[in-house]
N, C-alpha and C positions, 0 to 999 in steps of 0.2 A: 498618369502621364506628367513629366516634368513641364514647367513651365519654361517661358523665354529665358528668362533670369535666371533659373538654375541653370540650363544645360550653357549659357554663356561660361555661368561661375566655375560651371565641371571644366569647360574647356579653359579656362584661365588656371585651374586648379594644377590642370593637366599640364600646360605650359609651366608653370613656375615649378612642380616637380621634377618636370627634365632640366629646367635650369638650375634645379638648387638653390631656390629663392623660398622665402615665404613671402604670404601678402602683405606684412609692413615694407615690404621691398619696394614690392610694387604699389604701395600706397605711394610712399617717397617719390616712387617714379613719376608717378601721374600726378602729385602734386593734392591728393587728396588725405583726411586724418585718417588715423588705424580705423576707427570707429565707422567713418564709410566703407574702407576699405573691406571690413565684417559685415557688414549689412549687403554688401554685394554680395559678396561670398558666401551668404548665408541667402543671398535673392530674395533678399526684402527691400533693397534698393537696385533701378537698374543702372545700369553704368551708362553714360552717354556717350555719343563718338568722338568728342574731342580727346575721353579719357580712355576711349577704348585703342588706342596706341599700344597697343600688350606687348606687341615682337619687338619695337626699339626699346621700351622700357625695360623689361621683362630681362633682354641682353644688354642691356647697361649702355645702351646708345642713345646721346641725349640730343 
């Protein structure tokens, strides 16, 4: 069974594949380095709510 933090990162994963981003994008977005931005995505870090803003980021809305 996936944990919190994966099935977040799937669905983050999911999103920036329809957008046609990768997650340095959305690191930039949110203001965090690639290096978090991996560690979420890989869900060994979770992401918090101020950073989980993914739909304005994600579509380039700042």
């Amino acid at each position: 069974m996936l944990d919190v933090n994966m099935i977040i990162a799937n669905n983050i994963q999911a999103e920036l594949k329809k957008e046609n981003k990768k997650h340095v994008d959305l690191a930039e977005g949110i203001g965090v380095s690639k290096q978090t931005m991996s560690k979420i995505m890989n869900g060994a870090r979770a992401i918090n709510a101020i950073e989980l803003h993914i739909d304005k980021n994600i579509k380039g809305h700042r």
